[in-house]
Each structure stands twice: as C-alpha cells, then as structure tokens.
C-alpha positions as a printed Julia matrix, in Angstrom:
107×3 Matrix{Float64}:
  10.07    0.77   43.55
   9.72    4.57   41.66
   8.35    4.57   38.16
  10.4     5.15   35.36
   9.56    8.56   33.54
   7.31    8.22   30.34
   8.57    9.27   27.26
   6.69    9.74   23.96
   6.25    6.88   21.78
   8.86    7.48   18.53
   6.97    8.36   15.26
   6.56    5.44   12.97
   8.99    4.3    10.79
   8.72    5.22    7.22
   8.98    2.05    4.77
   9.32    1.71    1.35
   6.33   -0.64    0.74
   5.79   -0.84   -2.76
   9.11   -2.34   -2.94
   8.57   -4.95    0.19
   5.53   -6.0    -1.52
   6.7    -5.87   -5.22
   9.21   -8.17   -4.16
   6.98  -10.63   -2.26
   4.95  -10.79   -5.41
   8.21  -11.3    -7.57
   8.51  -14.34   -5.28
   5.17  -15.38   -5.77
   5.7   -15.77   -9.58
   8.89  -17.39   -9.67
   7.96  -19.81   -7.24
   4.84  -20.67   -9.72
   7.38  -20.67  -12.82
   9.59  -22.91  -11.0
   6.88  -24.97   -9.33
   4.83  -25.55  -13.44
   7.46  -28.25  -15.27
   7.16  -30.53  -12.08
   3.14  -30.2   -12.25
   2.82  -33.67  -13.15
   5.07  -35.08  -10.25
   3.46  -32.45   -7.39
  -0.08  -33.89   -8.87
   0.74  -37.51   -8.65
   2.17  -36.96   -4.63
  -0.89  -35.14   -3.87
   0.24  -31.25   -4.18
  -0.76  -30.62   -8.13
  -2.9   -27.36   -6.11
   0.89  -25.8    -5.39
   1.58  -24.02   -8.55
  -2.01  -22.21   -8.48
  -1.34  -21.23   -5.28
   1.63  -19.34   -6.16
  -0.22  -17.87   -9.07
  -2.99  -16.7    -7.11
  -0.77  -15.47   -4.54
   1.33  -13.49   -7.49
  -1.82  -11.82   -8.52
  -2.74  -10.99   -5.11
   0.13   -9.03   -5.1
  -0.3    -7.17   -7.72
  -3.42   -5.77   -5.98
  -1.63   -4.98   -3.09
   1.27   -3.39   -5.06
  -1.55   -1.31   -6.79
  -3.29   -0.78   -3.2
   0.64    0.68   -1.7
   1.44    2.79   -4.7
  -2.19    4.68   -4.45
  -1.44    4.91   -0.2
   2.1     6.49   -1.26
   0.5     8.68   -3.59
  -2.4     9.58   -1.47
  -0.07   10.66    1.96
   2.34   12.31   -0.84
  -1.03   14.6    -2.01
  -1.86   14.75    1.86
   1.41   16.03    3.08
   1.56   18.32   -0.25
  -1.4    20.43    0.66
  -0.71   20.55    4.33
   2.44   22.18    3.28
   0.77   24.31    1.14
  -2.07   25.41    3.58
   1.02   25.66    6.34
   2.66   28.56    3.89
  -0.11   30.37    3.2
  -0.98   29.09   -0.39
  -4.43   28.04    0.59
  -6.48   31.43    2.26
  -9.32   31.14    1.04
 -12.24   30.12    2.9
 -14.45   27.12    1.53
 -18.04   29.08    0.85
 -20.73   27.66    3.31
 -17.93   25.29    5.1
 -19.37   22.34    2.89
 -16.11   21.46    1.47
 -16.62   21.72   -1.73
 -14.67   24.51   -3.97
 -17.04   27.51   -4.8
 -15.95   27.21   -8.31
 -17.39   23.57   -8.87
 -20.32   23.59   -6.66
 -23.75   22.98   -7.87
 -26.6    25.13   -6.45
C-alpha cells in the first residue's frame, strides 16, 4: 500500500485565553456563592468542604488569569520587536554580544 504524502503540521490555533479562563474562574465563584446559604445542609450530609473548594478554585483562577494576561502581553512585546528588528528599526549591534544595551551596562 503507497504512503500518503506528508504535509506540514497547521500552525497553532490562536485562543483568547484570558477570557476561557476568566470565565472558568467566574464559575468558580458563583458556584461558591451559590454553594454558602446551604453550608449547613452540605456539612450535615458530609460535603460542608464544597464551598471552600470553589473558593479556592476561584482564587486559583485569578492566578492563572494574571499568569495568561502577562503570556499575552509577553508574545505581544515578542512579536512587537521582531517586527521591529524585521523593518530595520533595530541596527545596532549589542556591544560585546552580551545582550545587554551599551547604554545601561555596568563596567
């Protein structure tokens, strides 16, 4: 049986993920606001640990929405300056190659 041809793998999708994750953590805090006037009732059948658990899970996602907003602003910078070096903005050469901008560098 012949092989099919290989073709290149498709670039990744692009996501919105502060919003997928801002939303989980919306979730997470309505399900503890919901889950807090029944406290008594959850404790009482053995699942009082439920509403904590969607408060810890709320404030986990804070983190993470903090975590995707600095990635989105971090490949934003990234794809700024490669832009930038692609048009020429960027000539100069770093002194030494040690990265660091003559102009801030500390002999």
């Amino acid at each position: 049986m012949p092989k099919t041809p290989l073709h290149p793998s498709p670039p990744p999708l692009e996501a919105n993920d502060v919003a997928i994750v801002g939303g989980g953590t919306v979730l997470w805090f309505v399900a503890f606001v919901a889950l807090l006037p029944f406290q008594g009732t959850l404790s009482d059948h053995g699942h009082g640990t439920w509403p904590w658990i969607c408060l810890s899970g709320g404030l986990l996602g804070l983190l993470g929405v903090w975590y995707c907003r600095a990635r989105r602003d971090a490949i934003a910078r990234s794809r700024a300056a490669e832009a930038a070096e692609a048009a020429g903005g960027t000539t100069e050469r770093r002194a030494e190659g040690d990265g660091q901008d003559p102009a801030t560098r500390s002999d």
